[in-house]
C-alpha positions in Angstrom: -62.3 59.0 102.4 -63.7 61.5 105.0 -62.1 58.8 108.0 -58.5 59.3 107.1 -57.6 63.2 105.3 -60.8 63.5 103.4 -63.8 65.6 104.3 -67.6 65.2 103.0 -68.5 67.2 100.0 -71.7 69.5 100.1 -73.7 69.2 97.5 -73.2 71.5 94.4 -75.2 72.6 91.5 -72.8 71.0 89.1 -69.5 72.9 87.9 -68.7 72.9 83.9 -68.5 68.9 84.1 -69.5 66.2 81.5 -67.1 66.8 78.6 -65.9 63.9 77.0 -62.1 64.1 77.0 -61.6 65.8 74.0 -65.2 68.0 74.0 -65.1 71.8 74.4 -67.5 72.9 76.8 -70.1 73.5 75.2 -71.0 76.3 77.8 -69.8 79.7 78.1 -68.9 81.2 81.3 -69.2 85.1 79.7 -68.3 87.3 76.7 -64.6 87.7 76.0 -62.4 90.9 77.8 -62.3 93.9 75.9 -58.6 94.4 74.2 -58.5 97.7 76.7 -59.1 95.4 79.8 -56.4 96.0 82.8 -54.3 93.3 84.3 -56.7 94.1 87.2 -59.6 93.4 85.7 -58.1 90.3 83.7 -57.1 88.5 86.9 -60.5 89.0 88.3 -61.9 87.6 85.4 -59.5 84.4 85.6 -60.6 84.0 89.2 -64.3 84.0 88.0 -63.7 81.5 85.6 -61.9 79.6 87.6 -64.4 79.5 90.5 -66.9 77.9 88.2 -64.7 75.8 86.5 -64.7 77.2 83.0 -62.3 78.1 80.5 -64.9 80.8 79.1 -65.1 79.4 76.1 -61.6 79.8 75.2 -61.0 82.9 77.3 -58.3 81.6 79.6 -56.5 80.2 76.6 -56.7 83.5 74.9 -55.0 85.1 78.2 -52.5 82.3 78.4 -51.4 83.5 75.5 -51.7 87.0 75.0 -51.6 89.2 78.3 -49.0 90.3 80.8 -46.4 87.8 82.1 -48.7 88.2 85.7 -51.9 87.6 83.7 -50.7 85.1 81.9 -49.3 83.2 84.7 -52.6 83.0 86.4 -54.9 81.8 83.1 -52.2 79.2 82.8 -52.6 78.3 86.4 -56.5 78.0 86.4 -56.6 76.1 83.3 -53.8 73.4 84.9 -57.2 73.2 87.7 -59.6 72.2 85.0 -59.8 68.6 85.1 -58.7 66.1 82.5 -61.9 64.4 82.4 -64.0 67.5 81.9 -61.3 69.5 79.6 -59.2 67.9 77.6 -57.1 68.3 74.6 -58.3 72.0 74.0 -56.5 72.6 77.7 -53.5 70.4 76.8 -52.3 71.8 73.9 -52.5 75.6 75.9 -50.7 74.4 78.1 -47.9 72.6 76.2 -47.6 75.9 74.2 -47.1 77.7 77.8 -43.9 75.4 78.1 -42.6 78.0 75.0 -43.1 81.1 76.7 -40.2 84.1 76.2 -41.4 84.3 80.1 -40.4 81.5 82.7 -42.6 82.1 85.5 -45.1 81.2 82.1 -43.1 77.8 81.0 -42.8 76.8 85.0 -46.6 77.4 85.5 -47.8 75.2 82.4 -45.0 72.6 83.9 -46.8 72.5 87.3 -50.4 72.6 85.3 -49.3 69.6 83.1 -48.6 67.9 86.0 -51.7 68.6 87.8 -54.1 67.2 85.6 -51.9 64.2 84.9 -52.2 64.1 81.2 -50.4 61.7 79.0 -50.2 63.5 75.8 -48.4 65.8 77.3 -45.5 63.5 77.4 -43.0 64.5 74.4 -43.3 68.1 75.5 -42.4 67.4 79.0 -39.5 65.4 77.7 -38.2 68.1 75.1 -38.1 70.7 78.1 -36.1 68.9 80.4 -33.0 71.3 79.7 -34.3 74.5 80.5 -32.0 76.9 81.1 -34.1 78.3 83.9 -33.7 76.0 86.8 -37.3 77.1 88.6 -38.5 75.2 84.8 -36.6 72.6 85.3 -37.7 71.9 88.9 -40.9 72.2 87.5 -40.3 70.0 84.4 -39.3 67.3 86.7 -42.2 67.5 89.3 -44.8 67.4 86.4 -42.4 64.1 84.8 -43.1 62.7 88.1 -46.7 62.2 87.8 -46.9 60.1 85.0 -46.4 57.1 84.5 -44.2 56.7 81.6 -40.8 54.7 81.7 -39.0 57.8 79.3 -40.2 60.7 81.7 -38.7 58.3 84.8 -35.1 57.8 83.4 -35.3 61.8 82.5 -36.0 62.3 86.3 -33.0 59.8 87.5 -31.1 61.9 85.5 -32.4 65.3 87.4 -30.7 64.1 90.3 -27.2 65.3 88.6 -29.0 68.2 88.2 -26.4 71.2 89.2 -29.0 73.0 90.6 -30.1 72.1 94.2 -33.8 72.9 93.7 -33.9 70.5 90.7 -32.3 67.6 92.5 -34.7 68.1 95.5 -37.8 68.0 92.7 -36.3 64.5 91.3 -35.3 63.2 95.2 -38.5 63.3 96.1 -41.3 62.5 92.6 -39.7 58.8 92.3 -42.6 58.3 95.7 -45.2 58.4 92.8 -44.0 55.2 91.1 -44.8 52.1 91.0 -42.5 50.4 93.5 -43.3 46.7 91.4 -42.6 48.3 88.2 -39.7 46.6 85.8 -37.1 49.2 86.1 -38.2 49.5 90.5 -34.3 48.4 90.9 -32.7 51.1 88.8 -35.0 54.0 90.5 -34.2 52.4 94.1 -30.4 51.9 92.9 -30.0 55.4 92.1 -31.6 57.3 95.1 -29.2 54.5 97.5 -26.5 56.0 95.6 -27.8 59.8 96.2 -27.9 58.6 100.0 -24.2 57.7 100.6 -23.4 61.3 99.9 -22.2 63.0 102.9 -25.1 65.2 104.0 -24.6 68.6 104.1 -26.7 71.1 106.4 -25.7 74.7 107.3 -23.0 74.2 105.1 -21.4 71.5 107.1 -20.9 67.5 106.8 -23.2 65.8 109.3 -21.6 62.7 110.5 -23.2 59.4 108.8 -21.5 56.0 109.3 -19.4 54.9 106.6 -21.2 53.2 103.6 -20.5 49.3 102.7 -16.8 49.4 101.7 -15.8 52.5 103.2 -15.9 54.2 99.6 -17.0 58.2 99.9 -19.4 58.8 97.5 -19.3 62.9 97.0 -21.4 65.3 99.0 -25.2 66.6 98.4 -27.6 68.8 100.4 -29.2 67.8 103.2 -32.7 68.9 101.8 -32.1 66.6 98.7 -31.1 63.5 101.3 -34.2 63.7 103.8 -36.3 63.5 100.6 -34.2 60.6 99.0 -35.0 58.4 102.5 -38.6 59.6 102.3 -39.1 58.3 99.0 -37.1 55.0 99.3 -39.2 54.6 102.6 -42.4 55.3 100.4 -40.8 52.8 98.3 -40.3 49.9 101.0 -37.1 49.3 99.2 -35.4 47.0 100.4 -32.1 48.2 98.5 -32.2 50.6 100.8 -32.2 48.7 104.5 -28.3 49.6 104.9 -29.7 53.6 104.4 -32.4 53.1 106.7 -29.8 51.7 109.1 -27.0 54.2 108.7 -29.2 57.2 108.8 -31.7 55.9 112.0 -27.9 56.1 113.8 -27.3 59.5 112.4 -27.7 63.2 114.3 -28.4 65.1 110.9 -30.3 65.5 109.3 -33.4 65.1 111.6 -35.9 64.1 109.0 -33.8 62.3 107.5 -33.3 60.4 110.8 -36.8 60.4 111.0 -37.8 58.7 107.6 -35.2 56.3 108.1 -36.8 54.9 111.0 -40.2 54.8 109.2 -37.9 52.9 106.6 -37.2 50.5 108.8 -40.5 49.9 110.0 -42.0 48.7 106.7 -39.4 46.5 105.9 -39.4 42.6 106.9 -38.0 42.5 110.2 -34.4 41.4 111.4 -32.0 41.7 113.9 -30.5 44.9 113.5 -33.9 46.9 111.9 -34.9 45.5 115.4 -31.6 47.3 117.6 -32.4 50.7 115.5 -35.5 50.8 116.2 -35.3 50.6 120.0 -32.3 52.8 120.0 -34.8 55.3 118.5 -36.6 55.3 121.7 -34.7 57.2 122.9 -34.3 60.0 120.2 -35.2 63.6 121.5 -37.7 64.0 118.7 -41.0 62.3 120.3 -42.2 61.9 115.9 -39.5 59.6 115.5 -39.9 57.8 118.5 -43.5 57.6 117.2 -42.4 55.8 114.0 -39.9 53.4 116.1 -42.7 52.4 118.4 -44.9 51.4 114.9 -41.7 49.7 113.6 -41.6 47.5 116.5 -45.1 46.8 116.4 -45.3 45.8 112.7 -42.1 43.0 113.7 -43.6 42.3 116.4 -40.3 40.6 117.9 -40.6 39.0 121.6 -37.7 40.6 122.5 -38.5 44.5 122.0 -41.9 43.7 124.6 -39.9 45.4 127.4 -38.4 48.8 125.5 -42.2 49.0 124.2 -43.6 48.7 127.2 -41.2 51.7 128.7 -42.5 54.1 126.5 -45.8 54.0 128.3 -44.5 56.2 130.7 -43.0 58.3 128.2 -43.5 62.7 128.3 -45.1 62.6 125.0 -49.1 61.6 124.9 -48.6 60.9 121.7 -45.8 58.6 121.9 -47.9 56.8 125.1 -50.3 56.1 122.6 -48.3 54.8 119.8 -46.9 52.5 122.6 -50.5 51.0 123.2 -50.8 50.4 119.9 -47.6 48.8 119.4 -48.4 46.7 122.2 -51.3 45.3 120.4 -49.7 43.5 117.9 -48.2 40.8 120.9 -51.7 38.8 121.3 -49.1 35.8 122.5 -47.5 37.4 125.0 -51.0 38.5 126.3 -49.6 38.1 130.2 -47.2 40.4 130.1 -48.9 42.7 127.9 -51.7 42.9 130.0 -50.6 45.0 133.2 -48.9 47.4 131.2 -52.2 48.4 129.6 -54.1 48.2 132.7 -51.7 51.0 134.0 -51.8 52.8 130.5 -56.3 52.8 131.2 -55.4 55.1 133.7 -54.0 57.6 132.1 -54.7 60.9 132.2 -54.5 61.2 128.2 -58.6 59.9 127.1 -56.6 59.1 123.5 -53.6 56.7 125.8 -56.6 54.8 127.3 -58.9 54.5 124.7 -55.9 53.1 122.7 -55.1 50.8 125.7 -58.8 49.6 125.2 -58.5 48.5 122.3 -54.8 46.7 122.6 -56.5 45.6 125.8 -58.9 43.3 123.8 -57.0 42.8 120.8 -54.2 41.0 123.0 -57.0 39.4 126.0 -59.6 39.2 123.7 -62.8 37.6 125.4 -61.5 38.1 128.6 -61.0 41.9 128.2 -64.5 42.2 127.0 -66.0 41.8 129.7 -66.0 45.3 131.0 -66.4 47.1 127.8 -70.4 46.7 128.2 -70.0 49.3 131.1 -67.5 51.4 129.2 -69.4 52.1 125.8 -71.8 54.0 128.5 -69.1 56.4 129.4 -69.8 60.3 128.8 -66.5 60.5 127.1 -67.0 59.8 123.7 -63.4 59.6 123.1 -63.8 56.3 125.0 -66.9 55.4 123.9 -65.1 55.2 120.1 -62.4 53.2 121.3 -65.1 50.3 122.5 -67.0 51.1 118.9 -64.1 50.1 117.6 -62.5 47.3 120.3 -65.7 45.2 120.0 -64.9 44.1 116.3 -62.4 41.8 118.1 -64.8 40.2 120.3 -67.1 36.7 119.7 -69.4 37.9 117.0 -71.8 37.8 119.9 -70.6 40.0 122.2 -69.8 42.0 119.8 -73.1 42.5 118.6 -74.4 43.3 122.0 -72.2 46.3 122.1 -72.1 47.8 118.8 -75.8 47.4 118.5 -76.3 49.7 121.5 -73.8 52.2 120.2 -75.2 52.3 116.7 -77.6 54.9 118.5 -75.1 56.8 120.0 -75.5 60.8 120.6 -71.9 61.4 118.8 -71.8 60.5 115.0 -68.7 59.4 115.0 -68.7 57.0 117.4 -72.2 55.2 115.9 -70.3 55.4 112.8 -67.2 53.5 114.3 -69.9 51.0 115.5 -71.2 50.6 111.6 -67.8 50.0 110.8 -67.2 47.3 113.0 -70.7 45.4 112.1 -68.8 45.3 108.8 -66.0 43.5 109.9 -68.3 40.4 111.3 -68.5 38.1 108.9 -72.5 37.5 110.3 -75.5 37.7 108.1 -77.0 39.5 111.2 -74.4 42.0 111.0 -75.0 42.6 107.1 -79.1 42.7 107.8 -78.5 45.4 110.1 -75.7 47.4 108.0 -78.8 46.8 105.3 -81.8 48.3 107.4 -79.6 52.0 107.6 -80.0 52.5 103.4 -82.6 55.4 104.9 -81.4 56.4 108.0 -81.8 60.1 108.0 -78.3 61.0 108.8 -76.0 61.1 105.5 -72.8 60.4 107.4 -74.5 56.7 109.0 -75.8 56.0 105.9 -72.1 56.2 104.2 -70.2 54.3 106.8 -73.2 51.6 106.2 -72.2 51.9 102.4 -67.9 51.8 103.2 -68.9 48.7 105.6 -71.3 46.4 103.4 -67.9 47.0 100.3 -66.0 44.3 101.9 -67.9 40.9 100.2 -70.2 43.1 98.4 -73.6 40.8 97.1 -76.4 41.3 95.2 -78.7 41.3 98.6 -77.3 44.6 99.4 -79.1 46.6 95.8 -81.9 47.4 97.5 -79.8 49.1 100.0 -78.0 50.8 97.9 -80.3 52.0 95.7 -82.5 53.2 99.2 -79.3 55.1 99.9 -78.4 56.8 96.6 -82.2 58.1 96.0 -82.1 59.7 99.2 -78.9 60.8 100.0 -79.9 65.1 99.1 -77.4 67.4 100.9 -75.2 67.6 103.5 -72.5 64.4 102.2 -75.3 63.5 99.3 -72.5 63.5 96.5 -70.5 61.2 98.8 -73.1 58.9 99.6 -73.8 58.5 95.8 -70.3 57.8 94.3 -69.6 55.7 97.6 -72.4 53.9 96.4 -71.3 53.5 92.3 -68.4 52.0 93.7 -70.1 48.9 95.7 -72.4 48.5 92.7 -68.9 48.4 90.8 -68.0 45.9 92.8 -71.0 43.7 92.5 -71.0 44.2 88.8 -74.6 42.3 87.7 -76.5 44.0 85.2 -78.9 45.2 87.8 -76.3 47.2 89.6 -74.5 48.3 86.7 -78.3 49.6 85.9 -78.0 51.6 89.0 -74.6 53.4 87.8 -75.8 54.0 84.4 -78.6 56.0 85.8 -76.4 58.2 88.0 -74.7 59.5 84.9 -77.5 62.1 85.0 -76.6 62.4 88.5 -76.3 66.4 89.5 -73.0 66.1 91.0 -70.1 66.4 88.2 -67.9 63.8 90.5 -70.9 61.4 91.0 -70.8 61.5 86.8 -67.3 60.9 87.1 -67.3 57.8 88.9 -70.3 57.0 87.3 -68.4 56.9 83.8 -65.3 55.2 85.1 -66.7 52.3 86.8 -69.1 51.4 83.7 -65.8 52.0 81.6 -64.2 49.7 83.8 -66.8 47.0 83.3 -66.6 47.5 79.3 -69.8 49.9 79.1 -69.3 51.8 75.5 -72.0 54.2 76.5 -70.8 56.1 79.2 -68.7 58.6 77.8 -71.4 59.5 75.2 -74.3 60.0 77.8 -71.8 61.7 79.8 -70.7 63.6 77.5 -74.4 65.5 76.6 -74.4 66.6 80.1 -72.2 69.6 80.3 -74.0 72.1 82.6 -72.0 75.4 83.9 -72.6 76.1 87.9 -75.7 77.6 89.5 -73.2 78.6 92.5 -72.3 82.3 91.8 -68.4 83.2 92.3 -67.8 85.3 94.7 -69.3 89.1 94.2 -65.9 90.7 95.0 -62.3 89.2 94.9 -61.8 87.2 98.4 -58.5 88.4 100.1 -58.1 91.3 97.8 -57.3 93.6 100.4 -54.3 91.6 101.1 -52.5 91.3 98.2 -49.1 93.3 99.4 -49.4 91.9 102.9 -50.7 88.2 104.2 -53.1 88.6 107.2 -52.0 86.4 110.6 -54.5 84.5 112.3 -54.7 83.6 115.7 -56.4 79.8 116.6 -56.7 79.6 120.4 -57.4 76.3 121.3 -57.3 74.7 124.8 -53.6 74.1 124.8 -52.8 76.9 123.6 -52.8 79.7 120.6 -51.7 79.1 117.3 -50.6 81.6 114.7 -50.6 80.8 111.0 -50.2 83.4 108.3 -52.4 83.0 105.6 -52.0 83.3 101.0 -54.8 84.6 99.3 -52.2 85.5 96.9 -52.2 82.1 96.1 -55.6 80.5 98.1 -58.0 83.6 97.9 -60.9 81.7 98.6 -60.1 79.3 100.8 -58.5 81.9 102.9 -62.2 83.8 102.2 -64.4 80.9 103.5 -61.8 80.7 106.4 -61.9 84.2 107.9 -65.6 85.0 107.0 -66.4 81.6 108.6 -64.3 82.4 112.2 -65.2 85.8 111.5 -69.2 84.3 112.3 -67.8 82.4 115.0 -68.5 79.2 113.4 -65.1 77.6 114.7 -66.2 78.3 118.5 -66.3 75.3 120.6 -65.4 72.5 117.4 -62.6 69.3 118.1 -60.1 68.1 116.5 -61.7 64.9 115.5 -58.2 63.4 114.2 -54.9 63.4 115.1 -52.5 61.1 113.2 -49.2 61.5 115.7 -46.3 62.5 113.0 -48.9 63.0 110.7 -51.6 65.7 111.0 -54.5 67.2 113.4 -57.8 67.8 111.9 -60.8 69.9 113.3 -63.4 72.2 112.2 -65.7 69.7 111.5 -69.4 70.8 113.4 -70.9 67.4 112.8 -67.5 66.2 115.1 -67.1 62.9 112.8 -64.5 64.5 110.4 -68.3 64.3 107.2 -69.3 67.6 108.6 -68.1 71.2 106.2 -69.8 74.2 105.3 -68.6 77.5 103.4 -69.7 81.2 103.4 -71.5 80.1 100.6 -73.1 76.4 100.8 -71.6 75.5 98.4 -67.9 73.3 98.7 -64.9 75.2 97.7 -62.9 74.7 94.5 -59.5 73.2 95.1 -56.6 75.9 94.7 -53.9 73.6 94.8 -50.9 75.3 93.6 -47.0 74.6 93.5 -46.1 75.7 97.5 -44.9 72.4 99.2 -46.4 71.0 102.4 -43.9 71.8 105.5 -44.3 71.2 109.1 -47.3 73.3 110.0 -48.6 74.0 106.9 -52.2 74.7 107.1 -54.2 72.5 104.5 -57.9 71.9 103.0 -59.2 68.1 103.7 -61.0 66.6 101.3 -63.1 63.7 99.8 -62.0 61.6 96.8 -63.7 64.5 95.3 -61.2 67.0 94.4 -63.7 70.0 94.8 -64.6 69.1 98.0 -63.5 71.9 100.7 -65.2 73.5 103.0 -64.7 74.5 107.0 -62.3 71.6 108.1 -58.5 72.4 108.5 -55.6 70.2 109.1 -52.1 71.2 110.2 -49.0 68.7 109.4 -46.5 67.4 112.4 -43.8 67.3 109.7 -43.1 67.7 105.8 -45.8 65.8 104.0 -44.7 65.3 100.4 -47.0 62.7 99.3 -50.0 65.5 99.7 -47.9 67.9 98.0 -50.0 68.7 94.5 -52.9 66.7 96.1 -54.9 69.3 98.8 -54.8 72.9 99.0 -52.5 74.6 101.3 -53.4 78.1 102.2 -51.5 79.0 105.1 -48.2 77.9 107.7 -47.7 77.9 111.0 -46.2 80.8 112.4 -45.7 80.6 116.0 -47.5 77.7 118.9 -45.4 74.6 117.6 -45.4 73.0 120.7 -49.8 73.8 120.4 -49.3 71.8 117.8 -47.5 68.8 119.3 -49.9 68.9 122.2 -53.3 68.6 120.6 -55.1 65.3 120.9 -58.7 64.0 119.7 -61.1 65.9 121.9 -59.5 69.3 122.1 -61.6 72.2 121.0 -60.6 75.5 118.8 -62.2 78.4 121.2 -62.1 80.6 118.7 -60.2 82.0 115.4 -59.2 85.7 115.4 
């Protein structure tokens, strides 16, 4: 969704989309390459075809197969990005073939590929290539095994953690976050990362001290790269096997991310006494991320006792960490007296992202009483603040909450009318649904879908006519994500009249409206979607790119400067691997376009996000109108990385960024990463909601 890492998409002509799973194309992107064609020329074919989402008829599998190792790398590569549900067996059994190759930057490339498009057939040759003898396969091999779900291809990955090979081990430490943490064999895949975690941890070749595991009994050693991304999985996990980890590691010095996903561990277990002492001895860590995650630990148990340590952190250095503490403080509505004067200081502060999150704890714990002034406040010219009572008022009496959000549904900033829309949704008042009703033709796109998210929740036959308002007239900037937002509340509603709706937007323009279209209607027994879907296989009316984007720095990745008002930033960018996202991205600041835009979002130990010119995180344009192509590709996200948001649409880019606090390996494989932080970490660490990028150079 475009509220959390997601971004609108643009409207497209439609790229090579349609194809039931086991179609060919029926289009053809252009006339085969001459047998005398250069690797030059080959690879600026491939990009070609891979820009509109073709396979050329066969071309790329043609090059997969018989071109130079680089060349063939590449086809492999763009044929992993052709989706499943537009290319199917035709692509699979490529790239299964690629697992063969004499070449094993070839076999590791179909391995990532496989993985990418998430295709179950591919099953018994991932499993016959687990032994590699090239361990960058291997790695590979086990990162693709991760991503399906297949109870073989999971005991095959437990098994990886043996692995000799360090990179192999790290690839099966951290794919087990994928899984099904309910599934019937969850206690063998938590069992065996707890036993990876009583290893002694090793960083810069030396044992880190860890407290001694339940008996005493040393259980061998292993990297401290494999460790941190055992605790992030069994955190992602919530295992509960692991609470003696979680423990033993929250109290350790090294490794740091390990340290700092133990604490998150901790924080999603149920609480007890001694998650409780961990956590507030984590207050004090050095790191203010980790203090971050203690502070949500404490707020999700919620125990009388940790009021006070909460409360301290208030005055703490770190912004960030103030506002965590706010919204920790929240979650003690029953302690509301002694709560109360701690937020009344924390409205104060100089941070507009501390007190708008003390507004909002302020009325979650007071309630009525702490209503009172937010009349006066949602007619502040911060609009930082202005969100936080958007968003504070869905506590209120459904009243009083009315009152307010009514007056901000007109508000000059998007974002915070769309807040407002949000809130209406949560009042269980027909006046609030008659309201959500009468935006299905507001003429702003990004009102109209937080109308659409809001009226999901008790979705009702009353709301068609809205939606059908909203999907015939949602044309342009975040049309396509109007539409399938749309499909999915007629899903929901699942008569015969709003089925009727879905079935028409199978002729829908947008190849991801189709999709959804197809899966909902599949999902509600409808034989006749894949067959309507499948005679609509159009190729793209968006032109690639007339030259090669980044070509000129193949040998050498350019540096970019973002000054911002803390500070400059300097990433290095990959068109090597990203060329045109890192196209769209220079040609964009090159025009100034990034001049004066916020950072709409900023998850603390998560991400910050900007770029947006509409300044509610729906807003992204390209050089070219049209959204970009994802180019996700096998580099892992790190802290700084430099990543493309995105819709539940997959080719959905455009102008926004986001840069990660720490490593993120649940988006690894997932968004498009086309450059890292260089220099300006502690930029980074300073930005909050509200700061502006001056200007990229």
């Amino acid at each position: 969704m475009s509220h959390t890492i997601a971004v609108a998409a643009l409207a497209l002509g439609a790229v090579s989309a349609g194809c039931g799973a086991t179609d060919r194309p029926a289009a053809d992107a252009g006339p085969p390459l001459p047998a005398t064609t250069s690797s030059a020329e080959a690879r600026a074919r491939i990009a070609e075809l891979e820009d509109a989402r073709s396979d050329g008829a066969g071309l790329l599998q043609i090059l997969a197969r018989r071109s130079e190792p680089e060349v063939r790398v590449r086809a492999t590569v763009a044929l992993g990005r052709l989706q499943r549900a537009d290319y199917g067996v035709t692509v699979t059994g490529a790239l299964v073939r690629g697992l063969d190759d004499d070449v094993p930057e070839v076999r590791a490339a179909a391995a990532f590929a496989l993985g990418l498009r998430g295709d179950h057939s591919a099953t018994e040759a991932i499993l016959a290539h687990f032994a590699d003898p090239d361990v960058g396969v291997r790695a590979a091999i086990v990162e693709a095994a991760s991503k399906l779900d297949d109870p073989r291809l999971r005991r095959e990955v437990l098994y990886a953690l043996l692995d000799p090979e360090e990179r192999v081990r790290i690839e099966a430490a951290v794919g087990p976050h994928r899984w099904d943490p309910a599934a019937d064999d969850a206690g063998e895949v938590d069992n065996a990362l707890v036993r990876v975690a009583w290893k002694t941890p090793i960083v810069d070749g030396h044992a880190a001290p860890l407290p001694p595991t339940p008996g005493g009994k040393a259980v061998g050693e292993e990297s401290g790269e494999v460790i941190w991304r055992v605790v992030f999985t069994l955190q992602r996990r919530s295992a509960e096997r692991a609470r003696e980890v979680f423990l033993a590691y929250a109290a350790a010095s090294e490794p740091t991310l390990a340290r700092l996903f133990a604490v998150k561990g901790l924080g999603r277990l149920a609480p007890d006494a001694a998650g409780r002492e961990a956590l507030e001895a984590a207050l004090t860590d050095g790191d203010w991320r980790i203090v971050c995650e203690a502070l949500n630990g404490l707020g999700a148990y919620a125990m009388v006792g940790s009021l006070s340590p909460i409360a301290k952190m208030v005055e703490h250095p770190s912004a960030h960490v103030r506002r965590t503490a706010c919204e920790a403080l929240a979650d003690y509505e029953v302690r509301a007296a002694r709560v109360a004067p701690v937020l009344a200081r924390a409205r104060n502060d100089e941070s507009a992202s501390v007190r708008a999150a003390a507004i909002v704890a302020d009325v979650r714990v007071r309630g009525s009483d702490a209503g009172e002034g937010l009349l006066s406040l949602a007619a502040s010219p911060d609009p930082v603040i202005r969100n936080a009572v958007a968003d504070a008022a869905a506590y209120l009496p459904r009243q009083k909450a009315l009152t307010i959000l009514l007056a901000l549904l007109a508000d000059d900033e998007l974002t915070v009318a769309e807040t407002a829309i949000a809130s209406l949704g949560q009042l269980a008042v027909p006046e609030a649904r008659e309201h959500l009703r009468a935006l299905g033709r507001d003429p702003d796109n990004g009102r109209r879908l937080a109308a659409v998210v809001a009226l999901r929740e008790g979705a009702a036959e009353a709301d068609l006519p809205f939606l059908r308002a909203a999907f015939a007239t949602a044309h342009g900037d975040i049309g396509p994500e109007v539409r399938f937002n749309v499909l999915e509340n007629a899903g929901m509603i699942g008569s015969r009249a709003a089925l009727a709706l879905v079935a028409e937007a199978l002729d829908d323009p947008h190849p991801h409206v189709r999709r959804v279209a197809a899966r909902v209607l599949a999902e509600h027994g409808t034989q006749a979607a894949r067959d309507k879907q499948g005679r609509k296989a159009p190729v793209s009316e968006l032109p690639p790119p007339t030259h090669s984007a980044g070509a000129k720095w193949v040998d050498t990745n350019p540096f970019v400067t973002v000054r911002t008002s803390r500070g400059e930033m300097v990433f290095e960018l990959f068109p090597a691997e990203a060329p045109v996202h890192v196209y769209n991205f220079l040609e964009l600041a090159r025009r100034g376009f990034y001049e004066g835009l916020a950072f709409h979002r900023v998850a603390p130990d998560f991400v910050i996000q900007g770029g947006c010119y509409r300044g509610d995180g729906n807003g992204s344009v390209t050089w070219r109108d049209g959204a970009l192509r994802h180019e996700i590709g096998p580099r892992k996200y790190v802290r700084g990385s430099l990543g493309m948001p995105r819709n539940e649409d997959l080719e959905s880019g455009g102008s926004q960024i986001f840069v990660t606090h720490r490593p993120t390996p649940h988006l690894d494989g997932r968004y498009t990463i086309f450059g890292e932080l260089r220099s300006g970490f502690d930029v980074l660490d300073s930005i909050e909601v509200g700061d502006l990028i001056l200007d990229v150079r």
